[in-house]
PyMOL commands that place a pseudoatom at each C-alpha (Angstrom):
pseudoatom trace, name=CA, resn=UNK, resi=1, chain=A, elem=C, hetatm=0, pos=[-17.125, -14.263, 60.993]
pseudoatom trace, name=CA, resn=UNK, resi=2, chain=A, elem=C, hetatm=0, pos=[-17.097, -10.604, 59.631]
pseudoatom trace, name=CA, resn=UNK, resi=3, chain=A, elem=C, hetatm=0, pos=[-15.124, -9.300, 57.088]
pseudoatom trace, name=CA, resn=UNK, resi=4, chain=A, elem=C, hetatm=0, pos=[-13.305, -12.515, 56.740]
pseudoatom trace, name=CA, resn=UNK, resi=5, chain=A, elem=C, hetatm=0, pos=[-10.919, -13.917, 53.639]
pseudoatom trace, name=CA, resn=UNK, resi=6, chain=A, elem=C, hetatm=0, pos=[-12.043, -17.507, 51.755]
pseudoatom trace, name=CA, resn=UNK, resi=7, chain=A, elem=C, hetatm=0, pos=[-9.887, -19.873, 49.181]
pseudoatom trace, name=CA, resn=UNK, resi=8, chain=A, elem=C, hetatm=0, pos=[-10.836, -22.878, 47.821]
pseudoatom trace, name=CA, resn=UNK, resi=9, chain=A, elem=C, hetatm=0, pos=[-8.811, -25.349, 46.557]
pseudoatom trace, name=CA, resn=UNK, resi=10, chain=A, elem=C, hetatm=0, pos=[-10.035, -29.426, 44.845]
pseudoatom trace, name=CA, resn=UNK, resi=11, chain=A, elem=C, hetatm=0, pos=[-7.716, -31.789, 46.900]
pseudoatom trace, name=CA, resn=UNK, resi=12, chain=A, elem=C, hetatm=0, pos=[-7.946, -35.608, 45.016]
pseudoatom trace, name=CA, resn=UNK, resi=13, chain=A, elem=C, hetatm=0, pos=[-9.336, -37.666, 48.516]
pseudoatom trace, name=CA, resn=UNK, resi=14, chain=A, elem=C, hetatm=0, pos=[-12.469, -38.345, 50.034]
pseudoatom trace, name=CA, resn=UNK, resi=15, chain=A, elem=C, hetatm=0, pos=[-13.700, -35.542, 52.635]
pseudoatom trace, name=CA, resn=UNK, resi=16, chain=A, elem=C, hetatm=0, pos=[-13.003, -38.379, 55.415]
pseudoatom trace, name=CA, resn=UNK, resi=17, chain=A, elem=C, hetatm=0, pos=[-9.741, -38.279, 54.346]
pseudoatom trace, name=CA, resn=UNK, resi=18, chain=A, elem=C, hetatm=0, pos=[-9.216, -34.673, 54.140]
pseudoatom trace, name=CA, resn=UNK, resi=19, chain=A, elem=C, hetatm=0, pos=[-11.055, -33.996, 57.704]
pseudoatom trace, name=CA, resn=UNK, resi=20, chain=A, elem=C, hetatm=0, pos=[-8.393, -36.983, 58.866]
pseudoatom trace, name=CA, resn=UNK, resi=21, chain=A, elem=C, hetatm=0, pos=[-5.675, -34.502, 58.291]
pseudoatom trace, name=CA, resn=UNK, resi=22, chain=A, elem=C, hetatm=0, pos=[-6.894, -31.286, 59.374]
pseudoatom trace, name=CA, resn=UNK, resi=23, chain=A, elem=C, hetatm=0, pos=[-8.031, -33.197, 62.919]
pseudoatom trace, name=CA, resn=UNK, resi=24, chain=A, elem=C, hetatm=0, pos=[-4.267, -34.729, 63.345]
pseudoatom trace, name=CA, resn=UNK, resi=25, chain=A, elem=C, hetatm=0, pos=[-2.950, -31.657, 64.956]
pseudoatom trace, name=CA, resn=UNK, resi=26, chain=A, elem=C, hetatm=0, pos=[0.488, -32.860, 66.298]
pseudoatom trace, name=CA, resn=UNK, resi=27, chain=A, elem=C, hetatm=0, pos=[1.272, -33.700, 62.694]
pseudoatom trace, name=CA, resn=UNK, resi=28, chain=A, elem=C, hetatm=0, pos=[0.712, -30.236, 61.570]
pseudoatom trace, name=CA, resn=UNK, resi=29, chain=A, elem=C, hetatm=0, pos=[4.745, -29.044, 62.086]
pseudoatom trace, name=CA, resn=UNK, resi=30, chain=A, elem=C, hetatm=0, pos=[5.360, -31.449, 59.139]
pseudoatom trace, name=CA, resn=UNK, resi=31, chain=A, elem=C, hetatm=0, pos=[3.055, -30.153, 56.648]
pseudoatom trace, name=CA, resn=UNK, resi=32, chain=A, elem=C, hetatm=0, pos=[2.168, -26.710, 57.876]
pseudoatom trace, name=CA, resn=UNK, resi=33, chain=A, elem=C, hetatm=0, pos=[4.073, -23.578, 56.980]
pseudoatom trace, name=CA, resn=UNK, resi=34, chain=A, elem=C, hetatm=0, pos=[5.013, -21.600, 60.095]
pseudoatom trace, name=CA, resn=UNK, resi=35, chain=A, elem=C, hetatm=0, pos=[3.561, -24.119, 62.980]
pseudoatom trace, name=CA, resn=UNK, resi=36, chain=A, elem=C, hetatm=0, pos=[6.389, -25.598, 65.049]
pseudoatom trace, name=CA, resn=UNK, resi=37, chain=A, elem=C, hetatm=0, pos=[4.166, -27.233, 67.394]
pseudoatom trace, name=CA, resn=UNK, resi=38, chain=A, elem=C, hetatm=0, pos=[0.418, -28.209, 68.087]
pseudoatom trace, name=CA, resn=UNK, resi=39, chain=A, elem=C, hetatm=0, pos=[-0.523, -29.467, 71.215]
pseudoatom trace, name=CA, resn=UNK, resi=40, chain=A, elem=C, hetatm=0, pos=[-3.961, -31.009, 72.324]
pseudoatom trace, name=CA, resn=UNK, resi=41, chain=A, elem=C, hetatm=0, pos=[-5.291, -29.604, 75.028]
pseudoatom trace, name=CA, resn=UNK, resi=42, chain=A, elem=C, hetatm=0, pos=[-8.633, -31.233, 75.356]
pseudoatom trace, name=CA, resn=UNK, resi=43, chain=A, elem=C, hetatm=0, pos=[-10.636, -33.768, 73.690]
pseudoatom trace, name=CA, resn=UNK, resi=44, chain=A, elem=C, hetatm=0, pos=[-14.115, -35.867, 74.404]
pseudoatom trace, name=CA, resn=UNK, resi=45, chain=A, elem=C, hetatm=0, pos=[-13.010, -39.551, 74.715]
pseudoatom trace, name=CA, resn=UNK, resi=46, chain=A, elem=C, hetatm=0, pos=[-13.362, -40.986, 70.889]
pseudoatom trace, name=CA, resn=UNK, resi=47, chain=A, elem=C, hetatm=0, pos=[-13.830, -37.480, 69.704]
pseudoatom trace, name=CA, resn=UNK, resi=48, chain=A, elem=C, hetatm=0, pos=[-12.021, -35.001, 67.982]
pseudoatom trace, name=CA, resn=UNK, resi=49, chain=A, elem=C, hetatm=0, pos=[-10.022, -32.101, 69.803]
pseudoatom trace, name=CA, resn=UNK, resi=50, chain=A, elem=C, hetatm=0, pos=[-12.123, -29.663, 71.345]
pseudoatom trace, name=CA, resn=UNK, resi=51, chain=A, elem=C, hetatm=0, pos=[-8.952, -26.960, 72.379]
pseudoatom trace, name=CA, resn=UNK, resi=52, chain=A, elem=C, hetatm=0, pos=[-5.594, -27.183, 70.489]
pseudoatom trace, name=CA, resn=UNK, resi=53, chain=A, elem=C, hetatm=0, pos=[-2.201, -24.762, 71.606]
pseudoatom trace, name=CA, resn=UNK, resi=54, chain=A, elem=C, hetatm=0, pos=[-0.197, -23.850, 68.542]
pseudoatom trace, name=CA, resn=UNK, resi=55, chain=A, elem=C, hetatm=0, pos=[3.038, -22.396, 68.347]
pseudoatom trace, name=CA, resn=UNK, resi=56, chain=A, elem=C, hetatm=0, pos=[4.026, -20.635, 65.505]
pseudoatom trace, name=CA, resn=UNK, resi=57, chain=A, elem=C, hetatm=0, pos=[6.995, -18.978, 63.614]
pseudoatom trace, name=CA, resn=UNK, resi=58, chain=A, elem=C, hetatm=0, pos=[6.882, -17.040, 60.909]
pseudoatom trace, name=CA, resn=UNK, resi=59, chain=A, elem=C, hetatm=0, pos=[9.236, -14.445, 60.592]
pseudoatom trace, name=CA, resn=UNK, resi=60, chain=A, elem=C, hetatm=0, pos=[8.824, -12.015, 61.810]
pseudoatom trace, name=CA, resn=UNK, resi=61, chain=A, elem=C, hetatm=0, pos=[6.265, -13.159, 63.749]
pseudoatom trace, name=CA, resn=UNK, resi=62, chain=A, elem=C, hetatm=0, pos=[6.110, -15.937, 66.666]
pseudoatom trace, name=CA, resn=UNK, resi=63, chain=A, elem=C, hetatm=0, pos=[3.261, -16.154, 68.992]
pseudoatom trace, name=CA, resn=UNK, resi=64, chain=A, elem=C, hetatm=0, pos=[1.650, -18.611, 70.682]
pseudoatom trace, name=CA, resn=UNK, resi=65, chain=A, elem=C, hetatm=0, pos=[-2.439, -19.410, 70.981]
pseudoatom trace, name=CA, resn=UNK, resi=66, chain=A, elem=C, hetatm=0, pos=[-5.210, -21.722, 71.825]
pseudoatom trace, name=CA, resn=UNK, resi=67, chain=A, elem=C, hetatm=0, pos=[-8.095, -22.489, 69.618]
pseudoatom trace, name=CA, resn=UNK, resi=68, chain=A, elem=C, hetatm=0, pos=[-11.151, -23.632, 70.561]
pseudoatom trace, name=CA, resn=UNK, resi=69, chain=A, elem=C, hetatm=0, pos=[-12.770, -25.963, 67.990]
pseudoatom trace, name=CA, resn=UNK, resi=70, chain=A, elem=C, hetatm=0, pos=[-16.494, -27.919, 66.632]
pseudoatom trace, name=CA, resn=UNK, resi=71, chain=A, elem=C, hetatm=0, pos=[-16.983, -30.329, 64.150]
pseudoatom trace, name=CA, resn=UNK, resi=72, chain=A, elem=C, hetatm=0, pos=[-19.449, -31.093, 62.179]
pseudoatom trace, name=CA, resn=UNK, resi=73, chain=A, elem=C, hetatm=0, pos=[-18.807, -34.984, 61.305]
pseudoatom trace, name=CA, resn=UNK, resi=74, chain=A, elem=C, hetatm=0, pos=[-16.699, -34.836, 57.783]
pseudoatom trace, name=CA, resn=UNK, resi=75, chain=A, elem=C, hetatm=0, pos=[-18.586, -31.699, 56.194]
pseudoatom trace, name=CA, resn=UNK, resi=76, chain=A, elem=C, hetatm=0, pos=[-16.962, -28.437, 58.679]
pseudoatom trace, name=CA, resn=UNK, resi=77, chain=A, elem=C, hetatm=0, pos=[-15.101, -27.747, 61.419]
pseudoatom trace, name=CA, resn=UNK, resi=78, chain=A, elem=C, hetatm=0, pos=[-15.044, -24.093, 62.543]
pseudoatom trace, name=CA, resn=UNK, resi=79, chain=A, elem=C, hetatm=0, pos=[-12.444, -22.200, 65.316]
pseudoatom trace, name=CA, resn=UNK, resi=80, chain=A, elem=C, hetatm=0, pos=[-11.934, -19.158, 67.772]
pseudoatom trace, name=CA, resn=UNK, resi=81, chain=A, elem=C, hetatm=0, pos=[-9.722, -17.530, 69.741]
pseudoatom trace, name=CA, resn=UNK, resi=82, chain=A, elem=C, hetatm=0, pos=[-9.618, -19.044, 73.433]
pseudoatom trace, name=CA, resn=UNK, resi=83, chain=A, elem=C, hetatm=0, pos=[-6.113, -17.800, 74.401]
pseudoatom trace, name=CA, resn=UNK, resi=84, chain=A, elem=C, hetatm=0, pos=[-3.527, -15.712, 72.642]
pseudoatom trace, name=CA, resn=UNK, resi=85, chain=A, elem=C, hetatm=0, pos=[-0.341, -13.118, 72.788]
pseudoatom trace, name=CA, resn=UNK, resi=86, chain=A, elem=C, hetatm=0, pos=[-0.499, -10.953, 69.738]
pseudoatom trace, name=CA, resn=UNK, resi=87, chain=A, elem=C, hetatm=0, pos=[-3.702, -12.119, 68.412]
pseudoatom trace, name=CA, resn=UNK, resi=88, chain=A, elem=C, hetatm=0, pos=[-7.273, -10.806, 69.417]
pseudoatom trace, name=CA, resn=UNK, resi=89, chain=A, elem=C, hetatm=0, pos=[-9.304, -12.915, 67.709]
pseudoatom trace, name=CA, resn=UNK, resi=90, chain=A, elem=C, hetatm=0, pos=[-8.630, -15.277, 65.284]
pseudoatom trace, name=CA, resn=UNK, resi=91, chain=A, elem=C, hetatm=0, pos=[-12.508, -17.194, 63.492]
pseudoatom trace, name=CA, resn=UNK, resi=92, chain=A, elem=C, hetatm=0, pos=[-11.917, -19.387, 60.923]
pseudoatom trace, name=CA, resn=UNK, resi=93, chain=A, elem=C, hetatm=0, pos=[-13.826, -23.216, 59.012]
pseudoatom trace, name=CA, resn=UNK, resi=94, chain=A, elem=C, hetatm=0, pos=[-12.562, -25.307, 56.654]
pseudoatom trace, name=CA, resn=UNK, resi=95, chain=A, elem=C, hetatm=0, pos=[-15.993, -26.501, 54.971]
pseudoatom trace, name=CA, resn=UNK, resi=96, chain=A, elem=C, hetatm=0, pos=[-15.722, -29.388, 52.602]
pseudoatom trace, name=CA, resn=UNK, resi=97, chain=A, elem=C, hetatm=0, pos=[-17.885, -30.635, 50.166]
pseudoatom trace, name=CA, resn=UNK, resi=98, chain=A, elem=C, hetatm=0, pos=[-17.458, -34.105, 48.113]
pseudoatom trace, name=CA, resn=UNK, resi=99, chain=A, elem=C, hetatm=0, pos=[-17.413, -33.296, 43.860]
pseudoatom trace, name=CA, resn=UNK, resi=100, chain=A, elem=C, hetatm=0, pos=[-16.310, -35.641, 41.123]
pseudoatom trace, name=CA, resn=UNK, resi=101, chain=A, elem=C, hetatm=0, pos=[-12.745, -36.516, 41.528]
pseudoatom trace, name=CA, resn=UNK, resi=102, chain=A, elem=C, hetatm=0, pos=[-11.979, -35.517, 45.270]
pseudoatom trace, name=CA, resn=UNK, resi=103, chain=A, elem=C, hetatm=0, pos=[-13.051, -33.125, 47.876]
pseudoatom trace, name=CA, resn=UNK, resi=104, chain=A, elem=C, hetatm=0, pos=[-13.564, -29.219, 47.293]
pseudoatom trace, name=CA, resn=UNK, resi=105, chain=A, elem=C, hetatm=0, pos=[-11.847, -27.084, 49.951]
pseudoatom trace, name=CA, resn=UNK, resi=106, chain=A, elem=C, hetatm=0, pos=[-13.329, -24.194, 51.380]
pseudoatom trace, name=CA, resn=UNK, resi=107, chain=A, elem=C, hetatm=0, pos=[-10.903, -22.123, 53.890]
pseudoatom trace, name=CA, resn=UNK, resi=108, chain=A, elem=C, hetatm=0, pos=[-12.425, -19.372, 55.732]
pseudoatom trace, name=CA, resn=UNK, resi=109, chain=A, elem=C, hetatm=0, pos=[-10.638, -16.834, 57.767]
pseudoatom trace, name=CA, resn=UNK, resi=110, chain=A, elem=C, hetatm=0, pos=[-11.229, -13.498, 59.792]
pseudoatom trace, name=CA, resn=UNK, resi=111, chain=A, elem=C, hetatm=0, pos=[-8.224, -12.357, 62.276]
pseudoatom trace, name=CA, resn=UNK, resi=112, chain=A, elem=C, hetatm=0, pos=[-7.063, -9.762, 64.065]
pseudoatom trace, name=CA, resn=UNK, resi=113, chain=A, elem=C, hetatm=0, pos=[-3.581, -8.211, 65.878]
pseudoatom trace, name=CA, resn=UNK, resi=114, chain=A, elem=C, hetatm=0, pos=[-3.525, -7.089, 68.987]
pseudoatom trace, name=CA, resn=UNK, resi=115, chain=A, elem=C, hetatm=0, pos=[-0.835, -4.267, 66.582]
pseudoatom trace, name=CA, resn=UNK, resi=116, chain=A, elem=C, hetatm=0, pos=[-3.703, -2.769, 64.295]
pseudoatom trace, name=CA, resn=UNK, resi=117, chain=A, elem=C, hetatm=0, pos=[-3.289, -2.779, 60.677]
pseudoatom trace, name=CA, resn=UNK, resi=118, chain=A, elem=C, hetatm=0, pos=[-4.617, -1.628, 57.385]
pseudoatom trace, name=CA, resn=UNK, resi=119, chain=A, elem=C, hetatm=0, pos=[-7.590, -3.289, 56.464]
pseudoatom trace, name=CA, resn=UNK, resi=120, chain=A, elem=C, hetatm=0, pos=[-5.982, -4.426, 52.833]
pseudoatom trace, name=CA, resn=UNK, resi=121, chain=A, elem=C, hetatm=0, pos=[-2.029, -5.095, 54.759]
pseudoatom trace, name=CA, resn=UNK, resi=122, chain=A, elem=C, hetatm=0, pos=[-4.792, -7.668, 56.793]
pseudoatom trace, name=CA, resn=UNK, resi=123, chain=A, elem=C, hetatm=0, pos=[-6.577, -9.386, 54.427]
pseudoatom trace, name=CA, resn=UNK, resi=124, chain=A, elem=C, hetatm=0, pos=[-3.167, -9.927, 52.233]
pseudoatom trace, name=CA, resn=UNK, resi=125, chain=A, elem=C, hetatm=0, pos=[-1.907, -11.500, 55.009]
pseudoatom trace, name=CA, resn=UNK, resi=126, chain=A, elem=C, hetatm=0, pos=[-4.789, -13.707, 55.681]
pseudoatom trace, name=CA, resn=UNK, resi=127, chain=A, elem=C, hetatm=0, pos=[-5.065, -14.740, 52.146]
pseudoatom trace, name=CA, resn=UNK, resi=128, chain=A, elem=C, hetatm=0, pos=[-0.959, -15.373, 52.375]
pseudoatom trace, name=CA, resn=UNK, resi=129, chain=A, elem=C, hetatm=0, pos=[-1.725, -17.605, 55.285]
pseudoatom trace, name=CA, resn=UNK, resi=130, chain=A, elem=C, hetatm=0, pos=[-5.033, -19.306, 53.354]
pseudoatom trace, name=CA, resn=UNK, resi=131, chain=A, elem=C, hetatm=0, pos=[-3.304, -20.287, 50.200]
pseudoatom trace, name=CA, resn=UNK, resi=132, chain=A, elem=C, hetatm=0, pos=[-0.014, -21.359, 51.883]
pseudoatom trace, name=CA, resn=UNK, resi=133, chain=A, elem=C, hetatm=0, pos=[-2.512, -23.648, 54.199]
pseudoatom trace, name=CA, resn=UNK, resi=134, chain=A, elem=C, hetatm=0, pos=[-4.757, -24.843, 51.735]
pseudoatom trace, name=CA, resn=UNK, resi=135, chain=A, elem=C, hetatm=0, pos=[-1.557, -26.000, 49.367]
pseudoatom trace, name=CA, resn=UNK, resi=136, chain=A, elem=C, hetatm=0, pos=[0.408, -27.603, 52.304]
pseudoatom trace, name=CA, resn=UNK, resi=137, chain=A, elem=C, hetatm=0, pos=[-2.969, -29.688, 53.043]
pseudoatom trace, name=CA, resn=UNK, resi=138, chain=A, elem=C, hetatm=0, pos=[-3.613, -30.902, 49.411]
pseudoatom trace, name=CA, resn=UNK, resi=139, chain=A, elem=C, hetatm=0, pos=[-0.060, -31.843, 49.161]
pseudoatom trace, name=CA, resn=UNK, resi=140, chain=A, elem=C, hetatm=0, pos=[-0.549, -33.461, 52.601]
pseudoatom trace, name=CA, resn=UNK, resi=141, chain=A, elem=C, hetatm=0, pos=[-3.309, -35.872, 52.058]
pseudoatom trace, name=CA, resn=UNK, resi=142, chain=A, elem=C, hetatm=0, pos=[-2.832, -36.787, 48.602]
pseudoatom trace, name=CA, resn=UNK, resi=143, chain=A, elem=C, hetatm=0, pos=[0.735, -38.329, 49.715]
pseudoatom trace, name=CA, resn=UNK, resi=144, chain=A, elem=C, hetatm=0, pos=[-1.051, -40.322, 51.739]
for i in range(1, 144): cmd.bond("trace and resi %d" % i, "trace and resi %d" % (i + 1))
show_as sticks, trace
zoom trace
């Protein structure tokens, strides 16, 4: 991923427990900002999803795109752009790591509009979308 934009954030549950969440994608419109839908597209029988189609609003954008996804058992899972309307690309991995108390949360993210904007209008937005992500998972899994 070049020129991509990274959080972090310590969310108080195992990684298993974290990587639970982020791999129940039709559950997402409940806890994340902006998606109104996540469908599964494809999946490996006893496996995670392979292809997810997201819809999202978030004024005053709504688009619609498919991700293409690998996992790496409870440690990573990285994505890219398979299908989409406004996006061109769209690279991205939550990595996580266990640490005393929880899991640490590392959120990596690199897209781009199909519109071109400024290089710092982009990464603001990215790091918008990051943060709002990263808080609406912690909040997520440690209700659970």
């Amino acid at each position: 991923m070049a020129d991509q934009t990274t959080s972090t954030i310590l969310v108080e549950a195992p990684p298993a427990a974290v990587m639970a969440v982020i791999a129940d994608f039709p559950a997402y419109p409940s806890w994340a900002k902006g998606i109104v839908r996540a469908d599964v597209l494809a999946s490996q029988p006893g496996q995670r999803a392979d292809r997810v189609h997201f819809e999202v609003d978030v004024p005053p954008i709504r688009d619609e795109y498919t991700l293409a996804y690998t996992w790496v058992d409870d440690t990573a899972v990285t994505w890219t752009l398979a299908e989409g309307k406004m996006l061109k690309a769209l690279d991205g991995a939550y990595e996580l790591r266990a640490v005393d108390g929880g899991t640490e949360v590392v959120y990596r993210l690199s897209a781009e509009l199909a519109i071109p904007l400024i290089g710092m209008l982009k990464r603001k937005g990215e790091k918008i979308l990051i943060d709002t992500a990263l808080k609406g998972l912690k909040k997520r899994v440690e209700s659970l």
